[in-house]
C-alpha positions in Angstrom: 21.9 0.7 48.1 24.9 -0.3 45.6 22.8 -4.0 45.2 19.4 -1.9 44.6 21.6 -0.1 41.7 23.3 -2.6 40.2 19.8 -4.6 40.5 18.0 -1.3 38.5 21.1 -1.1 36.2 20.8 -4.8 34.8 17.2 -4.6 34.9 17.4 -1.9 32.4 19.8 -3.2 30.3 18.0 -6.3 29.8 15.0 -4.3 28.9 17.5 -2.5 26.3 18.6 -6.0 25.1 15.2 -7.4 24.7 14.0 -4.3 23.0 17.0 -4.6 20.3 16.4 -8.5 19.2 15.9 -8.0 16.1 12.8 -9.5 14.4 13.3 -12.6 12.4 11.0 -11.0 9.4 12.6 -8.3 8.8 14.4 -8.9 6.1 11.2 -10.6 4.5 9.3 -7.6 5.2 12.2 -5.7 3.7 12.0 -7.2 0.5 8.0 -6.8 0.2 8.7 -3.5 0.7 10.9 -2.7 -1.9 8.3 -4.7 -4.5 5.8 -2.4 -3.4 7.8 1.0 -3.6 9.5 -0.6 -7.3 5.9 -1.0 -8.3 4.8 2.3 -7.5 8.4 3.8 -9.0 6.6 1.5 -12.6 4.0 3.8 -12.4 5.5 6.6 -12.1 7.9 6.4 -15.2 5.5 4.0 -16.9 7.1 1.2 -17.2 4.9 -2.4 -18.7 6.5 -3.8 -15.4 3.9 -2.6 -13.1 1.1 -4.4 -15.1 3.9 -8.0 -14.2 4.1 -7.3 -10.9 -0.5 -8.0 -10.7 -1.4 -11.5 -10.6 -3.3 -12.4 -13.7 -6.4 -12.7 -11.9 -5.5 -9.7 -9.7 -7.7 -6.8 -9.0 -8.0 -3.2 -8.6 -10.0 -0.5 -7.2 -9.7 2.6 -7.8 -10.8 5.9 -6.1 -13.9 5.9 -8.0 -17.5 3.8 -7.6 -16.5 2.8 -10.7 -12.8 1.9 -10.5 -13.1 -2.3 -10.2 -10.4 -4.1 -12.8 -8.8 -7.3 -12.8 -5.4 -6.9 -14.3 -6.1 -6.9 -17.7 -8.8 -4.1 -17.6 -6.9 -2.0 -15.5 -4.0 -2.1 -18.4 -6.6 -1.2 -21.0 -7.9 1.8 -19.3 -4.0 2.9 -17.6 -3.0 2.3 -21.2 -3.4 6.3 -22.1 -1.3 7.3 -19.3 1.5 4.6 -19.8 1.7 6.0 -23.2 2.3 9.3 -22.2 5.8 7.8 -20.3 4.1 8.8 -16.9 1.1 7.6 -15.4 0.7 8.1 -11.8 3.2 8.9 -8.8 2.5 7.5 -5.4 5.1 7.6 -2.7 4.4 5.9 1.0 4.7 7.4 3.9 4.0 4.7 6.0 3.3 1.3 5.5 2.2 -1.7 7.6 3.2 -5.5 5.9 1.6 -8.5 7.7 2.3 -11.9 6.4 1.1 -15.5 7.6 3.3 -17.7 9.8 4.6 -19.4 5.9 5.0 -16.2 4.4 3.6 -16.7 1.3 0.6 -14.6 2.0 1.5 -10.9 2.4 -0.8 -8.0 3.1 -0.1 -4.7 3.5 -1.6 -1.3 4.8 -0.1 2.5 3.9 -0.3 5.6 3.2 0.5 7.7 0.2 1.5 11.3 -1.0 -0.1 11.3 -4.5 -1.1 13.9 -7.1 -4.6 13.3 -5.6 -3.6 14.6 -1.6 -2.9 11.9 0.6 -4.5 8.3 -0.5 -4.8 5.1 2.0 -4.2 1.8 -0.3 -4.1 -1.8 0.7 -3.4 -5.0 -0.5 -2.9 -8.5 -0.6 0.1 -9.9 -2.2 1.3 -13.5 -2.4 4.6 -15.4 -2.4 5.0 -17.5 -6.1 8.1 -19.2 -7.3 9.0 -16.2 -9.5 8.7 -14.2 -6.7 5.9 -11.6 -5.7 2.1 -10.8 -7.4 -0.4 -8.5 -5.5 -3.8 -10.2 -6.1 -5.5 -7.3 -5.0 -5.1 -3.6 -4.2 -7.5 -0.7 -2.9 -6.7 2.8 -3.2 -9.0 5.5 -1.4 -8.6 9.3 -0.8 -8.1 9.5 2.6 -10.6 12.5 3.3 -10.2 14.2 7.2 -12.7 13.2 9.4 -13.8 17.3 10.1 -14.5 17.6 6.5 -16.2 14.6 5.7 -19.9 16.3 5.8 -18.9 18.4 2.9 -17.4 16.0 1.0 -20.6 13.5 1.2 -22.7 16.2 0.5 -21.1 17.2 -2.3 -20.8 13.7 -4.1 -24.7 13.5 -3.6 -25.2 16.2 -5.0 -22.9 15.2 -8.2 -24.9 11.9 -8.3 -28.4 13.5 -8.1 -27.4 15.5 -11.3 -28.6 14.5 -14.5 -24.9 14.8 -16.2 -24.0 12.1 -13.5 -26.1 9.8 -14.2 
């Protein structure tokens, strides 16, 4: 009985052991992370910063049809907002970073408490010797799954009116 204990008792503690090993990405994915939350923190106090932080041939997509920019575009139209000394604020809740085996390509799920309601993003970001760019970045409004009848009906019927179009 003592040698079944003992048996359970290392058994466990190995588990234990095994489950603390700490990952060897970690502080990698700790330092992605704070890029992303320093670039959203740009935003929200508008600082030119944010537009540094996009690869020059980065892109971004919006929440509308519409929204598709590479960097430079996206500046121009953002440019009202960043004037004003605050553009927009978003602030993760939770966010998945995945990186290839060299780590110099980053990409990154999460989700976001915005002005908008809660948004889903991603992006792709890569590793350069001045440090990070995001290439490319997609922001949606995530819209719950019981309401999303309404919500298509509604932009079709937006679109079908002739002020839409």
């Amino acid at each position: 009985m003592k040698k079944t204990l003992l048996a359970c008792f290392l058994f466990i503690v190995s588990l234990g052991a095994c489950a603390q090993a700490s990952d060897p990405a970690a502080p990698y994915t700790k330092q992605i992370n704070a890029f992303i939350d320093e670039w959203h923190d740009d935003a929200a106090h508008a600082r030119p910063a944010y537009f540094d932080k996009m690869a020059k041939h980065g892109v971004y997509i919006g929440t509308d049809k519409t929204e598709l920019w590479n960097r430079d575009q996206f500046k121009a139209w953002a440019r009202r907002f960043f004037d004003k000394g605050s553009a927009w604020s978003f602030k993760a809740t939770r966010r998945n970073v995945y990186m290839s085996a060299d780590k110099k390509f980053i990409w990154f799920d999460e989700l976001l408490d915005t002005q908008m309601g809660v948004c889903q993003a991603s992006g792709v970001m890569h590793k350069t010797d001045k440090g990070f760019e995001i290439a490319h970045y997609q922001l949606s409004i995530a819209v719950p799954n019981p309401v999303a009848g309404q919500v298509t009906k509604t932009i079709k019927e937006f679109e079908a009116a002739p002020a839409a179009k």
